[in-house]
C-alpha positions as CSV (number, residue, x, y, z in Angstrom):
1,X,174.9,170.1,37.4
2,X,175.5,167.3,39.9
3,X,173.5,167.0,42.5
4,X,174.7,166.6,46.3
5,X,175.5,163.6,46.7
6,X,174.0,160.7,49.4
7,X,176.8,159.4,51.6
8,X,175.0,157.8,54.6
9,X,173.1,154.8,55.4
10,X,169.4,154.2,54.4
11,X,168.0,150.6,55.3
12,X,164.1,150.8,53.5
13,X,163.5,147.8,56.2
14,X,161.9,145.5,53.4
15,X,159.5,148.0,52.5
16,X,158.3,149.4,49.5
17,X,158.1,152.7,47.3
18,X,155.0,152.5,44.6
19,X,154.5,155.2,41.9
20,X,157.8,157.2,42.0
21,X,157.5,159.7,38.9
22,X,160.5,161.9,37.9
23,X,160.6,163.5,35.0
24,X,164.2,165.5,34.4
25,X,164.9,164.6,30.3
26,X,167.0,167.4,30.3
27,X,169.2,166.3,34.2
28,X,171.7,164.0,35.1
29,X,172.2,161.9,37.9
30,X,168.1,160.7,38.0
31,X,166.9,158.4,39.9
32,X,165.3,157.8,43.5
33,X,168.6,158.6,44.8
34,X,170.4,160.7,42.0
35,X,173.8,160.2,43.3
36,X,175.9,158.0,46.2
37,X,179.2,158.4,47.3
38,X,181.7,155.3,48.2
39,X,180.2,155.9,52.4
40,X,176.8,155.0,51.0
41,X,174.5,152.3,52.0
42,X,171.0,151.1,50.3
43,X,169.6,148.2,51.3
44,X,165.9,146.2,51.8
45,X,164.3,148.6,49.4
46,X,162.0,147.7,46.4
47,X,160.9,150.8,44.2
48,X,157.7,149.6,42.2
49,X,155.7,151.2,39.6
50,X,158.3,153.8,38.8
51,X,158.5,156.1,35.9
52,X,162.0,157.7,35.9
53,X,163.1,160.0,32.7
54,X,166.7,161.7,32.5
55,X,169.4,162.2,30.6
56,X,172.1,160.5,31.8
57,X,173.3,158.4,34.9
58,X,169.5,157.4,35.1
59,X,168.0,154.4,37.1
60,X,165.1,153.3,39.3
61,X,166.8,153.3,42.4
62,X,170.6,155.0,41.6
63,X,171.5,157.5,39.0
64,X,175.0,157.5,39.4
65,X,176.4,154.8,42.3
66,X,179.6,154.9,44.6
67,X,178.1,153.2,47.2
68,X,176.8,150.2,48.4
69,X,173.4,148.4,46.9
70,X,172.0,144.9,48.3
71,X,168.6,143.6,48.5
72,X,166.8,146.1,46.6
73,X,164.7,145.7,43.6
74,X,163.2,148.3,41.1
75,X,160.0,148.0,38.2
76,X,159.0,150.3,35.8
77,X,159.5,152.4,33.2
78,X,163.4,153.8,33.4
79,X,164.3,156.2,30.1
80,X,167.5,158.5,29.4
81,X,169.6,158.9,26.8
82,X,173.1,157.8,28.4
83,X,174.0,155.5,31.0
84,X,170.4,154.1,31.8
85,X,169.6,151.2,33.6
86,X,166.5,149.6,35.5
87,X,168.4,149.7,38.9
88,X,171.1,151.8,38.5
89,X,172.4,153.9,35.5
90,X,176.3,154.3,36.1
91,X,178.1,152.5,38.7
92,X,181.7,153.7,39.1
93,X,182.7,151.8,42.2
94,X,180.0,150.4,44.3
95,X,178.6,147.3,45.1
96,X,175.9,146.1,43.7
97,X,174.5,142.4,45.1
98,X,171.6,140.5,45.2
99,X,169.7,142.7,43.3
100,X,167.1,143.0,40.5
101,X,165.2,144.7,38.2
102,X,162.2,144.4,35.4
103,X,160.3,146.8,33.5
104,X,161.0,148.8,30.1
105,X,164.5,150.3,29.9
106,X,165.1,152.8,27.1
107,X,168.2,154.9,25.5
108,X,170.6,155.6,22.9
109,X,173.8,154.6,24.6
110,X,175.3,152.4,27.6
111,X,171.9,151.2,28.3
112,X,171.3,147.8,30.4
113,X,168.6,145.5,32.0
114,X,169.5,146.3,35.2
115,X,172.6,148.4,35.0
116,X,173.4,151.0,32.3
117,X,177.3,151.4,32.6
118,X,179.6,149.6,35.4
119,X,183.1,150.1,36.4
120,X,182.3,147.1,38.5
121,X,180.8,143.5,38.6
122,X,177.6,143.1,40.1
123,X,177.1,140.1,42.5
124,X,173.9,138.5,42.8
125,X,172.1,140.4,40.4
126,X,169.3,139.7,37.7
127,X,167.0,141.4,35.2
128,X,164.3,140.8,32.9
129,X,165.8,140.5,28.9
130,X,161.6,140.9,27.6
131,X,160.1,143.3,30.5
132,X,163.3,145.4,29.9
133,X,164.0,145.1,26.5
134,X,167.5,145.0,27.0
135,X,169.8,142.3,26.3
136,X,173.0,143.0,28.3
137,X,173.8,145.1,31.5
138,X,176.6,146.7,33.2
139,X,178.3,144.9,35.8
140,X,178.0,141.2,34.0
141,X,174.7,140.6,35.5
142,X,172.2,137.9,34.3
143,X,169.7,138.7,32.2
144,X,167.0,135.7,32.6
145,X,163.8,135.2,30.5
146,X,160.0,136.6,32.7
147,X,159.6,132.6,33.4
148,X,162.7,132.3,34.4
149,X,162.4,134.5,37.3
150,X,158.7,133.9,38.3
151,X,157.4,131.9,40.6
152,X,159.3,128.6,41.7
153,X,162.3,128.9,38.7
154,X,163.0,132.3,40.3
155,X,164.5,129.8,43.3
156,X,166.5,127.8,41.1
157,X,167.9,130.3,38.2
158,X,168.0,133.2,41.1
159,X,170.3,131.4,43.5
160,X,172.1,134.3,44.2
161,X,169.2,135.4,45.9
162,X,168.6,135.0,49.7
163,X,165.6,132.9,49.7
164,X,165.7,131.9,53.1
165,X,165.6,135.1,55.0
166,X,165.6,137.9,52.6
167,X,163.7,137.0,49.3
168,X,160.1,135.5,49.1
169,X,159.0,133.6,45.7
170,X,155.4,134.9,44.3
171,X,153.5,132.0,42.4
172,X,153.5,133.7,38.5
173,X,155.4,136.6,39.8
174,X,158.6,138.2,40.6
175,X,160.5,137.4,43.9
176,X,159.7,139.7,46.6
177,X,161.4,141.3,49.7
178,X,159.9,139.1,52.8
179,X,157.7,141.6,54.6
180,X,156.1,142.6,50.6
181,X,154.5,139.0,50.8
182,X,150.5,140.0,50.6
């Protein structure tokens, strides 16, 4: 049972979503936005504190991607049993760039750091091997050690990153969108 999906345009204007909780073990297509067509746009949008459970085509921010995803981030807990990921869960088409994720990802199969399954390569992108658990991701993305993206190395092994409009580093932390600096 797919849901309808999102086909327009939705800039989160560097702003944050904390404490999204969906809990659908038995649904596909779970996530913040459970499913994108190729007309969709997400952009400028960090999900934080999220606890997203599914089946399959499960992620923080995308379930199941068509669209279009830059500078978003998502952190939590992200659990399904197929196509799981800690951004998106399946990406057939889209683009996903500058991008990243961190947090405990769980499943049985095509499960990744910050994509679970990709048709696609993701541009830009990173995730957290230890907060995640997860090794590899869809799309060839990097998966980078927590030092490695905290504080200043986030500048250096993140390059991909806009750090001089867009991204903001956190001493001992993760990078943020610019208008999340506290």
């Amino acid at each position: 049972n797919t849901p309808p999906p999102f086909t327009g345009t939705f800039d989160g204007n560097n702003h944050t979503i904390t404490g999204l909780t969906i809990n659908r073990p038995d649904e596909s297509h779970i996530g913040l936005f459970g499913y994108t067509e190729e007309t969709a746009s997400i952009s400028n949008l960090s999900v934080r504190d999220l606890t997203v459970t599914g089946e399959s085509n499960v992620g923080g921010l995308v379930g199941f991607s068509d669209g279009t995803i830059t500078d978003a981030s998502a952190s939590g807990n992200v659990t399904g049993t197929e196509d799981v990921g800690g951004l998106v869960g399946r990406n057939r088409g889209g683009t996903i760039r500058e991008t990243c994720a961190v947090g405990s990802v769980t499943g049985t199969d095509l499960v990744g750091g910050l994509i679970g399954f990709s048709d696609r390569a993701g541009q830009h992108s990173y995730y957290d091997i230890e907060a995640t658990g997860q090794t590899k991701s869809g799309g060839d993305v990097s998966g980078l050690t927590t030092a490695e993206m905290q504080g200043q190395a986030a500048k250096t092994n993140m390059s991909g990153l806009n750090f001089d409009s867009v991204w903001q580093i956190q001493q001992n932390d993760y990078p943020v969108l610019k208008v999340q600096v506290t």
